[in-house]
C-alpha positions as CSV (number, residue, x, y, z in Angstrom):
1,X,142.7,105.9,105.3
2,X,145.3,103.5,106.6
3,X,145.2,105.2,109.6
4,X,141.8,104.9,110.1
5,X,141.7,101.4,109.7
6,X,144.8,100.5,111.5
7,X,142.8,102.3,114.8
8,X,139.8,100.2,114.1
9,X,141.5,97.2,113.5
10,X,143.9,97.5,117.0
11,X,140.5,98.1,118.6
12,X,138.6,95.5,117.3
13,X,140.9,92.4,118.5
14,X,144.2,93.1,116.5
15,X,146.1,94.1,119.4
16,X,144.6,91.1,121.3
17,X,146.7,89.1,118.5
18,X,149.6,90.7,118.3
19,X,149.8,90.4,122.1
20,X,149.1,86.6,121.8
21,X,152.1,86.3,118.9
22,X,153.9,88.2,121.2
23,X,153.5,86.6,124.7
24,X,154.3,83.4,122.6
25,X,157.3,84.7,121.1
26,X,158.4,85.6,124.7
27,X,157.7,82.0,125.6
28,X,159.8,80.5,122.6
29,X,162.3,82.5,123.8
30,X,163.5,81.4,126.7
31,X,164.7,78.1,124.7
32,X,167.5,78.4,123.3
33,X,165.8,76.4,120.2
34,X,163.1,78.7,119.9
35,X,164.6,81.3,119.6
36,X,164.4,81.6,115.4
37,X,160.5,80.8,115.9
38,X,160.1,83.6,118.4
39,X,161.7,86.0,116.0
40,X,159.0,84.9,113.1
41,X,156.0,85.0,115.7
42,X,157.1,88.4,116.9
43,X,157.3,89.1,112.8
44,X,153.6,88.2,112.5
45,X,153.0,89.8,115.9
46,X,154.5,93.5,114.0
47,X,151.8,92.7,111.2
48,X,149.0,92.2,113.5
49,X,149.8,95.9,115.0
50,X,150.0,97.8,111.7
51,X,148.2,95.9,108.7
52,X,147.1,98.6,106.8
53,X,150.0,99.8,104.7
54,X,152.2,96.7,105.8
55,X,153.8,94.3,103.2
56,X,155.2,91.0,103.1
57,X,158.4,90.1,101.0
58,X,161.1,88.2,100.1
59,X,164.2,88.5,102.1
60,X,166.7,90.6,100.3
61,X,169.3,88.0,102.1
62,X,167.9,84.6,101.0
63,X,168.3,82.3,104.6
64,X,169.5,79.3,102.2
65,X,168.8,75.7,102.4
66,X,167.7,76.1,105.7
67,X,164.3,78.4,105.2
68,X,162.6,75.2,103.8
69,X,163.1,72.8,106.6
70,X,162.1,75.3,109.3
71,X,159.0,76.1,107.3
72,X,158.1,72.4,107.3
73,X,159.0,72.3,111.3
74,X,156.9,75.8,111.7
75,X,154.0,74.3,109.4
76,X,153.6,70.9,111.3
77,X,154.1,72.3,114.7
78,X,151.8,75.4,115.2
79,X,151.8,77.4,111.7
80,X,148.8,75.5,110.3
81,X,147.0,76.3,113.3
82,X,147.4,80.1,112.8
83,X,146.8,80.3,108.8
84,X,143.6,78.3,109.7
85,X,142.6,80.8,112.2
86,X,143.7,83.8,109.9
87,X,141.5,82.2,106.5
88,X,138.8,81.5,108.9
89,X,138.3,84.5,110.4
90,X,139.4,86.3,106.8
91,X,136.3,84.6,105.1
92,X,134.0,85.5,108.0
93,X,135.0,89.3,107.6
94,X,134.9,89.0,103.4
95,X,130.9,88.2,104.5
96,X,129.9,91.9,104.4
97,X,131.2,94.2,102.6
98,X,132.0,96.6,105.3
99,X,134.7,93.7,106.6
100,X,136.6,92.9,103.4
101,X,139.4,95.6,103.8
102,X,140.1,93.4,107.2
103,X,139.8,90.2,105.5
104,X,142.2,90.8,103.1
105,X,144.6,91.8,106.0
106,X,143.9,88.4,107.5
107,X,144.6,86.7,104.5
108,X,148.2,88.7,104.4
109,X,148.4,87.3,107.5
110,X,147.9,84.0,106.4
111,X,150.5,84.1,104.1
112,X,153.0,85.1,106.5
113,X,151.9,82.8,109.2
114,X,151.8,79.6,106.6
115,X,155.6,80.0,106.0
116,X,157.2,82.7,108.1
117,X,161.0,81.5,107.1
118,X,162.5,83.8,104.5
119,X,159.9,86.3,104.8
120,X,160.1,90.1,105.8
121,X,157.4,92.5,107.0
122,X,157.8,96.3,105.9
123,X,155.4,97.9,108.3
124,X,153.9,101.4,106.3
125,X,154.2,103.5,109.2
């Protein structure tokens, strides 16, 4: 069943977002600075691929003091932008019942893309 809705879900604009994470993780990257923020949007880029089956965790090695701050700096400087897009467009799937499965992955990606920093992605290929 993951499958199935994996296929759907690329098809119906999920691999338009993971190409947007991804174009701007290439952007972030060419900064020297950006380069830890390019390797949490390619993170949430991974999610928007393969949702179904994918889970979010806890680092097994915690980043220390520094997870927080970066959060903060991710949160105020383009984060909130994409959890508001993810809970907006999570709600408007959760409207019919044939869209909730999807919602619920946009709210996973919410999660991730609200603080990113200490975070890994297990994909459920």
């Amino acid at each position: 069943m993951k499958i199935i809705g994996n296929i759907i879900w690329l098809l119906c604009g999920g691999l338009q977002s993971a190409i947007g994470y991804f174009t701007g993780s290439l952007v972030l990257a060419i900064t020297i600075i950006g380069i830890p923020v390019a390797l949490q949007t390619f993170k949430i880029g991974l999610l928007c691929l393969w949702p179904f089956g994918s889970t979010v965790k806890e680092a097994k090695a915690p980043g220390g003091c520094i997870t927080v701050p970066l959060n903060i700096l991710w949160l105020i400087f383009g984060g909130l932008w994409a959890w508001l897009s993810h809970v907006f467009f999570g709600i408007l799937l959760c409207i019919t019942v044939i869209g909730i499965p999807f919602g619920k992955q946009h709210f996973k990606m919410a999660g991730l893309a609200l603080a990113p920093f200490g975070k890994e992605v297990e994909l459920g290929l």
